[in-house]
Structure formats: C-alpha cells, structure tokens
N, C-alpha and C positions, 0 to 999 in steps of 0.2 A: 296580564294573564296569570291566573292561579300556578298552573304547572310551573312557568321559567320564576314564580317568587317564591317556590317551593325549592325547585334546584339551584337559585341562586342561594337562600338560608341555609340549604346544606352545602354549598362550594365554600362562604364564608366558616360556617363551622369547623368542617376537615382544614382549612387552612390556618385559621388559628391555634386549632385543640389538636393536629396532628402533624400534618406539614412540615413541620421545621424538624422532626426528627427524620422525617426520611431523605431519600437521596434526590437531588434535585435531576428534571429530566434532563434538563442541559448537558449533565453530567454522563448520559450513560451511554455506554463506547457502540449500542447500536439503537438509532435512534427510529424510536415509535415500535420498539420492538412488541412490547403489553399491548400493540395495537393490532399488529400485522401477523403474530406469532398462530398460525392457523389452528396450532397443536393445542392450545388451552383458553382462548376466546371465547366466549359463548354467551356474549352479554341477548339478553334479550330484555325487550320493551314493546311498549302498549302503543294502541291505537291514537291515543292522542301524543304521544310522544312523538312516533313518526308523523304525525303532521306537524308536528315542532319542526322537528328534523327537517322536513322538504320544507315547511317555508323559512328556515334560515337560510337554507341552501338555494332557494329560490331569490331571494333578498338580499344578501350577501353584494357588496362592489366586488369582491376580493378575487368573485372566479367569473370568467367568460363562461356564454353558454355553452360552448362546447367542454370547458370542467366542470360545468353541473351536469351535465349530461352521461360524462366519465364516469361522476358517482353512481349514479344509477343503473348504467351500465357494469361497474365492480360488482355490483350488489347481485346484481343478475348472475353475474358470471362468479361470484360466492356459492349465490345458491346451488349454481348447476355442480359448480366442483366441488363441493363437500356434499353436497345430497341435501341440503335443506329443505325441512319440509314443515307443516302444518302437524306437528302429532302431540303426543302426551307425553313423549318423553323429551321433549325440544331441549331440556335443560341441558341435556348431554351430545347436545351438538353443535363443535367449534367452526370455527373459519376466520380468516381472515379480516378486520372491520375497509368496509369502502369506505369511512370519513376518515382514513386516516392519508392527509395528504403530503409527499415528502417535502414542498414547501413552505407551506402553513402550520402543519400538527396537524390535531384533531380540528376539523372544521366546523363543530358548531361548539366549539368548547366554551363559550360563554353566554351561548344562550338557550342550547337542546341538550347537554353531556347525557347521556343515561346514568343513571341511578351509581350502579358497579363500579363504571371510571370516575364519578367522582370519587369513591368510596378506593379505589384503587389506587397504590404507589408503592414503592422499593422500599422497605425497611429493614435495616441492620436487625434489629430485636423485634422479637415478635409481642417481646410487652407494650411496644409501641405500637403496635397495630390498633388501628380504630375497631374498636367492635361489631360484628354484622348486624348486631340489632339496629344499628342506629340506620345501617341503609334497608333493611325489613321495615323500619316504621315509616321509610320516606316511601317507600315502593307502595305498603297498603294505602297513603295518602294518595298516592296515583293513581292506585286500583280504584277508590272511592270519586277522583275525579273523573276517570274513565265511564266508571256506573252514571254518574249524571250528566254524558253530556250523551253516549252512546249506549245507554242500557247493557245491557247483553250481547250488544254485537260488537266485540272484539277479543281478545284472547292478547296472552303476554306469548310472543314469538319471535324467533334470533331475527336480530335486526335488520339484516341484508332483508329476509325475509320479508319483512312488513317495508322494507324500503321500495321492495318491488310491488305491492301491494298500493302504495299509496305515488309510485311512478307519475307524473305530469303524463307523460307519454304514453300510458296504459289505457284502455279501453276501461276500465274497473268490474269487468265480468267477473274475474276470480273472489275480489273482494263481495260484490255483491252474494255471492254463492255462499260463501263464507257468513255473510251477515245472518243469511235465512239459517242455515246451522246454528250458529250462536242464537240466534234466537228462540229457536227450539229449546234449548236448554232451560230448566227454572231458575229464578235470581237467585233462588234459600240455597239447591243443591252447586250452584256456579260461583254463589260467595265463599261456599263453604271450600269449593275445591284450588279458587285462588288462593283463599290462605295457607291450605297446605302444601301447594306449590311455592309460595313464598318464601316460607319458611323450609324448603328443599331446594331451593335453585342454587347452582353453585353459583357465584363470584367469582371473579377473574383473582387469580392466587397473586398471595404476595411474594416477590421474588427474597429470597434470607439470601443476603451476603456474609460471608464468612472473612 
C-alpha cells in the first residue's frame, strides 16, 4: 500500500536524521502524555488514513474485540467531550487521541502513525527539531493519494472524528452525507483550499526541556 510506504519512509527518516537527539519515550516520567494531553492534541487526518487506522485496528492479534471496540467507542466519547466537529476551523480543535493504549502505546504505531506523531518528539534544543516542511511534504502526498482513490469526497478532520466516521459499527449515514457535500465542492477550488490548510495546521508542539 502507497500510504503505509509513504509513512514507513518518513518513520525511517525522523529516526535517523532526528531521533537520537531527542528524549526517548521510555524515559518520560508521564507516559503517552503527547498522546492523551486533551489541552494541545489536534492531530488530524484523511480519509484514507482512517481506513488505515481501522484496519490495523481491526487486524491486529494484540487486542480482543472488545479493545477494538474501546477505541471506537473513545473516539466517540472524544468527540462528544471536546465538541468535535466537521468545520473549517478543525485545526484548532484538541482532545484526547483514542489509539493511545496504556498497554501497548500508540496502537497502530508501525503501520497507520498520522503524519504529526511521527514528526512529533521531546527535544532539549529547538535546533534539533525536524522541520515542518518535511511533514507539509508527506501530508500533500496523502492529500494527492486521497484525490485518487476518493475524489473529493473527503476532508483532513481531527482523528476521533473520522474514526467515528469510518466505525465497523456505524450505519455510514453521516459519512455518506458528508461525501455528497464534498462532492459538491470543485477539485481547482478544494486543491487550492487544502494546500492552504496544510500549510496552517498546527502540529502537535514540541515539549523544550530546560
């Protein structure tokens, strides 16, 4: 699959060219905190990403069906307690991530990560920090996969979000609503508005230790 040899090239990258200067997660005194921290979260991803996401989740030995079911049910229960919603301003709206498991970590960490956490980690110095371009070039590649496999019908929206959207359990009413919307939109005027969302989405911050 295009997407997981896209975010595998970028997981190897950040771990070579960045990784070793920052702090390792083993190490930090509260653990999955860049995960679960509701106050600054706000990763969001595309339509074929969440179906990355559920079927890793779905594939998976690691959880019983009733922990794949948990996740989806966090994601729910994300949405409802932070207000998430479908809008234009999604970038500025945190919550808590449902893959973050306190047994496992991050649950599809080696084969769905979003875009942000991999680009995401603790660094002492901020000259060590990898630069946002390099996860703006992996994300317009997802954009440009998303156009061919689903046209216009999808949208970059906070995770929980579209985890419930893409739910096993779901009826797909909402999404389908959603698709005829997206579709309506033109591809000149929807390209043009991805990119400058791209290039305005915040990133999950890097934490400066002193």
């Amino acid at each position: 699959m295009r997407l997981q040899r896209l975010k595998r090239a970028y997981q190897r990258h950040m771990r070579v060219n960045y990784e070793h200067a920052a702090r390792p997660c083993r190490l930090c005194p509260t653990k999955g905190i860049c995960c679960t921290d509701a106050h600054f979260v706000n990763v969001q991803i595309t339509r074929l990403e969440a179906v990355a996401i559920r079927e890793t989740l779905l594939r998976t030995p690691r959880l019983t069906d009733e922990e794949r079911r948990a996740v989806f049910h966090r994601a729910q229960l994300a949405v409802e307690r932070h207000g998430l919603a479908v809008a234009s301003d999604a970038h500025a709206q945190t919550f808590s991530c449902p893959l973050f498991d306190a047994k496992f970590g991050c649950l599809v960490h080696r084969r769905a990560k979003p875009a942000p956490c991999i680009q995401h980690a603790c660094y002492e110095n901020w000259e060590d920090v990898p630069p946002i371009e390099l996860q703006w070039r992996v994300e317009r590649r997802i954009e440009r996969l998303n156009r061919e496999v689903y046209g216009a019908a999808w949208a970059w929206l906070p995770l929980p979000v579209w985890l419930t959207l893409v739910d096993p359990s779901s009826d797909g009413a909402q999404l389908k609503r959603l698709e005829r919307e997206w579709g309506a939109r033109s591809d000149v005027r929807r390209s043009a508005f991805l990119y400058r969302e791209s290039n305005h989405r915040r990133s999950l911050p890097v934490l400066h230790h002193r």
